[in-house]
C-alpha positions as CSV (number, residue, x, y, z in Angstrom):
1,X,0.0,0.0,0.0
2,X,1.4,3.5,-0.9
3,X,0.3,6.2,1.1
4,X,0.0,9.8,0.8
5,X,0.6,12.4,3.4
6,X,-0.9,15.8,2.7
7,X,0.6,19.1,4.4
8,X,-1.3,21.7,4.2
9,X,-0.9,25.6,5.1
10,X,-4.8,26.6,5.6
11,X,-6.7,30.1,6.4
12,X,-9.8,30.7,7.7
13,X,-11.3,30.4,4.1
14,X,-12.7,26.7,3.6
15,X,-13.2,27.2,0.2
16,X,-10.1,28.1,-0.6
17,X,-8.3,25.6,1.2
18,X,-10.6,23.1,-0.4
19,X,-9.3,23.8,-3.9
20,X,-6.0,23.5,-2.8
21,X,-6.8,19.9,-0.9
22,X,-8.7,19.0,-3.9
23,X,-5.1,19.7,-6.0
24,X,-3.1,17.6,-3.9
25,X,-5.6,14.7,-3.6
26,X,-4.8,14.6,-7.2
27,X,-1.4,14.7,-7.1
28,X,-1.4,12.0,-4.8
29,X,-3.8,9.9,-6.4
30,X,-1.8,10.6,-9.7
31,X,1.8,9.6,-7.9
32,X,-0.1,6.0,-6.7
33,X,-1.2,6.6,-3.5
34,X,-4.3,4.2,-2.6
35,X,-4.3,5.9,0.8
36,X,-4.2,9.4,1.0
37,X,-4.3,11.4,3.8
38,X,-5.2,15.1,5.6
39,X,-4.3,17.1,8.2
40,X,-6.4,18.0,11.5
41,X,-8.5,20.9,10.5
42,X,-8.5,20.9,6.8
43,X,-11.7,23.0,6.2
44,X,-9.6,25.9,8.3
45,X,-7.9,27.5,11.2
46,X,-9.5,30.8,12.9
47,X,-8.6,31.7,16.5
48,X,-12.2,33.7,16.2
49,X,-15.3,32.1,17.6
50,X,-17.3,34.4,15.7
51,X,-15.7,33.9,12.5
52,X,-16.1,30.2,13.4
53,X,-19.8,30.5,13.5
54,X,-19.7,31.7,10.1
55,X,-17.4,29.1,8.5
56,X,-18.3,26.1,10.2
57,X,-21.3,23.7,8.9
58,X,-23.4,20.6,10.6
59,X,-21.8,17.4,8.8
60,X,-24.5,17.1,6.2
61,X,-23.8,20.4,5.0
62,X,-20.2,20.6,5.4
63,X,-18.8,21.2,1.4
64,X,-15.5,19.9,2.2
65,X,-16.6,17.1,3.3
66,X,-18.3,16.5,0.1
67,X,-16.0,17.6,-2.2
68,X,-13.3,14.8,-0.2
69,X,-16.0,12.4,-0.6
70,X,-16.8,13.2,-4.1
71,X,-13.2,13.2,-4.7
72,X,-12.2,9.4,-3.1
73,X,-14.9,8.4,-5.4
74,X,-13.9,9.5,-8.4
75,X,-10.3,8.2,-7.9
76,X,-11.3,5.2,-5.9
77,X,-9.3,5.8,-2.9
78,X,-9.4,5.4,1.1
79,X,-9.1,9.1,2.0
80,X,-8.7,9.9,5.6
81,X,-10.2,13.4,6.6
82,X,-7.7,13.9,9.1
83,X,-10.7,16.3,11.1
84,X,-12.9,19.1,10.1
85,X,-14.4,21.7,12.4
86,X,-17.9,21.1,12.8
87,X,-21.3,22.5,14.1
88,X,-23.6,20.5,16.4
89,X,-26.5,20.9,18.2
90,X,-25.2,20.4,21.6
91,X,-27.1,23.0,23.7
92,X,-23.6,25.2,24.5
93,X,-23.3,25.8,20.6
94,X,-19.7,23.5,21.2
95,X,-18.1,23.0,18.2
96,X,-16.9,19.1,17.1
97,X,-13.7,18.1,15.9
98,X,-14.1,15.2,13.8
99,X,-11.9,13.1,11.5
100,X,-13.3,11.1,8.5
101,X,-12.1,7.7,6.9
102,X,-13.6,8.0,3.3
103,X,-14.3,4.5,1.6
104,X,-13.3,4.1,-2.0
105,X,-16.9,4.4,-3.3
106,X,-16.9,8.1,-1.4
107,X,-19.1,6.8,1.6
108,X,-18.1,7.3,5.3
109,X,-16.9,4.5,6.7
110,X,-15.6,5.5,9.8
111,X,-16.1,8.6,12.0
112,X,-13.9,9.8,15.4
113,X,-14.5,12.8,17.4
114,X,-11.2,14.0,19.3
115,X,-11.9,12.8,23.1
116,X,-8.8,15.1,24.5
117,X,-8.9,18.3,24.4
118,X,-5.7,20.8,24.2
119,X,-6.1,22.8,27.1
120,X,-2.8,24.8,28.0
121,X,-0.6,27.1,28.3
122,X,2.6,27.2,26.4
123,X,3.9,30.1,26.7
124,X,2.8,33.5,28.3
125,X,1.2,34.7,25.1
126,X,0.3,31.1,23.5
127,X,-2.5,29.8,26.0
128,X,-5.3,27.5,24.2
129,X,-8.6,26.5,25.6
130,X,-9.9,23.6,23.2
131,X,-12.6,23.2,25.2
132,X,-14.2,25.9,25.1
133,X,-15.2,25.7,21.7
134,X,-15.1,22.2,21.1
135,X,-16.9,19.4,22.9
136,X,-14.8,16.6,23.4
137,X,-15.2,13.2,21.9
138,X,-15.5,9.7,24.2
139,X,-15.3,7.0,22.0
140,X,-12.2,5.1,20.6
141,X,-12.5,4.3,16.8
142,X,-10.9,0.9,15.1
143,X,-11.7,1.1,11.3
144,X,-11.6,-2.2,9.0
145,X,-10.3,-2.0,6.0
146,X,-9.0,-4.7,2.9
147,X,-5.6,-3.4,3.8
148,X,-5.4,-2.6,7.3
149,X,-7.4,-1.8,10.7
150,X,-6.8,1.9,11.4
151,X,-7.0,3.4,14.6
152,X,-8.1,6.9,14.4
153,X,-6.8,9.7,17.1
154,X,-6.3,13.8,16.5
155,X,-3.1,16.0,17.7
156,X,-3.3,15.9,21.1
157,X,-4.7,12.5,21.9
158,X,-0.7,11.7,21.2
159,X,-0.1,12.9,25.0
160,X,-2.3,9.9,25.8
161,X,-0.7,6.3,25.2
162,X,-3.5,4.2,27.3
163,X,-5.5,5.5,24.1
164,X,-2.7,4.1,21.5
165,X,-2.5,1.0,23.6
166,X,-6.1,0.2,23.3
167,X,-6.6,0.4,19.7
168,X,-3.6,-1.7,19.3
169,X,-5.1,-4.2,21.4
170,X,-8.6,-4.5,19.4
171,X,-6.3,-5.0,16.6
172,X,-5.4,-1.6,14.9
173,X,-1.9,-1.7,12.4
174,X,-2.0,1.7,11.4
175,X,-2.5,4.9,14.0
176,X,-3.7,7.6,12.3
177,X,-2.5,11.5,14.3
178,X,-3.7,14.1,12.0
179,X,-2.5,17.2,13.5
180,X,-2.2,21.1,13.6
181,X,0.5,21.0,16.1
182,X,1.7,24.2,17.5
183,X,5.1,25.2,16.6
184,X,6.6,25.9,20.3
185,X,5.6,22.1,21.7
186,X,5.9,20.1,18.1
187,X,9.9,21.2,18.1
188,X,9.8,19.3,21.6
189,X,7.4,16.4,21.6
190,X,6.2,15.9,17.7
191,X,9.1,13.2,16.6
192,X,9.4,11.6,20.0
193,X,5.7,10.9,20.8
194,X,4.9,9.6,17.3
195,X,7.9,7.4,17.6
196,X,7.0,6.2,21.0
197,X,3.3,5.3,20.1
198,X,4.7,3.3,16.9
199,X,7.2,1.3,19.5
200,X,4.8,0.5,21.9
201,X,1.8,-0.6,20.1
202,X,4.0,-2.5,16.9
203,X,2.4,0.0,14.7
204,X,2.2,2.4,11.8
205,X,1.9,5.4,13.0
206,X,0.6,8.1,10.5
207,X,0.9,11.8,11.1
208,X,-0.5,14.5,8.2
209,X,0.5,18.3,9.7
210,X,-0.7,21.6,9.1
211,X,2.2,23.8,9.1
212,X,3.8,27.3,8.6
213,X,1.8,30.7,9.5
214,X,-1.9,30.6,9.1
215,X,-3.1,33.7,7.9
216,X,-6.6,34.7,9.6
217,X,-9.2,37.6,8.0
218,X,-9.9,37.8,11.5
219,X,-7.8,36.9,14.3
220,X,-4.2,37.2,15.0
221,X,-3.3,33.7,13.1
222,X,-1.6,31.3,14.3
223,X,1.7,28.7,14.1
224,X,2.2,25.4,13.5
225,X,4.8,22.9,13.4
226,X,4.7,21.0,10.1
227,X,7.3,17.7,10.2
228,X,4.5,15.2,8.5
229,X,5.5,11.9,9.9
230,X,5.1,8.4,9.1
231,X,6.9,6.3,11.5
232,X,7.2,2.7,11.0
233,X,6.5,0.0,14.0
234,X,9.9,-0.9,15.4
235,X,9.9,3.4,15.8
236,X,12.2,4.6,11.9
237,X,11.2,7.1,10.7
238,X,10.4,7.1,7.1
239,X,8.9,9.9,6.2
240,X,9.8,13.6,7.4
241,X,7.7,16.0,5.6
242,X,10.0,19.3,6.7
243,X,8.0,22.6,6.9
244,X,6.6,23.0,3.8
245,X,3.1,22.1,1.7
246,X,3.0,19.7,-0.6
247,X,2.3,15.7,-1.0
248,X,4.5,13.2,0.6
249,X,4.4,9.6,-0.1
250,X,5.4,6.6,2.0
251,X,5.0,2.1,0.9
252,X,3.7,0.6,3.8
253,X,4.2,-3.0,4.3
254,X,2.1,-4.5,6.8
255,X,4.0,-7.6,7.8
256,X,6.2,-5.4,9.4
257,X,3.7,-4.6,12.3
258,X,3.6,-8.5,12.7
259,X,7.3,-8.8,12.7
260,X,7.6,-6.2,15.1
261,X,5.2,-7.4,17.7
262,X,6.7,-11.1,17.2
263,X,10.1,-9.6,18.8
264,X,8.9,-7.6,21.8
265,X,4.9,-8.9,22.3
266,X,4.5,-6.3,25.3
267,X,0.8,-6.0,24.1
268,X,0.2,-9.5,25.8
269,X,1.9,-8.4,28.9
270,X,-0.4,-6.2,30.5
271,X,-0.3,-7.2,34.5
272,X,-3.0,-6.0,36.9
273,X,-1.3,-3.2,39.8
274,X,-2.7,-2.1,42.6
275,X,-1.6,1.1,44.0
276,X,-0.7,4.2,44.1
């Protein structure tokens, strides 16, 4: 299986950024990826609830969610909507934060809502409160596919490896991180947290990034870190994307998550602990 990793630069404008998604879904499809897939986010980036209002749809009415459809159809490709910002009708007007795995006849075959929440401060002047717009997710997401199980997370579910573990366990090969990493904490943590959840699960591990300066019509925009990453399951790396947009390819071969598991089988060693 070849797989494509898009990185993507977005605004707050998602029909602009869906032309450009829509071009390198085409590239990829074109350079034989059967698996192609997005960053956290791709519909856009504002750090303005308001503007959020304005951009964001319910599901059904989301237009890049329909284009990506129409557009794994038409090529005949699993396309993983690494998330899109979504309305609901959850009484506090929260937002969702959903990722998409997109069959190869353009149907939805798999849908996870971001359970953890990024809720921090990084710096003085960087302080996020996820959750004040988004409502979080609770339920952890295996896919089946004729090529692999996938195991669905977004961005900052990577700080959680009991979440990693457990998808590995109901039989996930391939860990999906879609991300819009910030830029001060993915120079720290991106490369060794993706590596770690490949090593300890015996898994692929595949990480589509927004990156660079997102320009905002409203807001102050924002950073992120970039450094697409597929990361194979005894923890190489084997793909960095670096910082800039574009289409990035990767051949999985999945008897290497067998292989890897066969030499360190910690997945069966789970012991019950009492304490602290």
């Amino acid at each position: 299986m070849r797989a494509a990793l898009i990185q993507l630069n977005v605004t707050d404008d998602p029909a602009a950024n869906l032309a450009v998604t829509l071009a390198h879904v085409k590239t990829a499809v074109a350079g034989g990826a059967g698996f192609v897939l997005t960053p956290e986010m791709t519909n856009g980036l504002s750090s303005s609830r308001e503007h959020q209002h304005a951009i964001f749809r319910p599901e059904a009415q989301d237009e890049t969610l329909a284009g990506l459809r129409a557009a794994a159809a038409e090529a005949g490709i699993w396309l993983l909507i690494g998330s899109l910002g979504l309305t609901t009708t959850d009484a506090d007007g929260r937002f969702a934060n959903r990722s998409f795995l997109i069959a190869p006849d353009g149907t939805v075959a798999a849908r996870y809502d971001k359970i953890h929440m990024f809720d921090v401060n990084v710096s003085e002047t960087e302080i996020y409160r996820e959750s004040a717009g988004y409502r979080p997710g609770s339920a952890a997401v295996v896919a089946q596919t004729p090529f692999a199980a996938i195991g669905m997370t977004v961005c900052y579910d990577l700080r959680f490896a009991y979440l990693y573990r457990r998808l590995a366990q109901a039989g996930a090969q391939i860990l999906t991180v879609p991300a819009a990493f910030n830029h001060i904490t993915g120079a720290a943590h991106w490369e060794p947290l993706l590596r770690a959840r490949a090593i300890e699960t015996g898994c692929f591990v595949l990480a589509p990034a927004q990156t660079g300066f997102h320009a905002e019509t409203r807001g102050k925009g924002r950073r992120t870190h970039g450094h697409s990453l597929a990361v194979a399951p005894w923890g190489e790396v084997l793909l960095d994307a670096g910082s800039d947009p574009g289409v990035f390819f990767v051949d999985l071969d999945l008897a290497r998550v067998d292989q890897a598991r066969a030499r360190v089988p910690s997945l069966t060693h789970d012991r019950k602990i009492t304490g602290p």
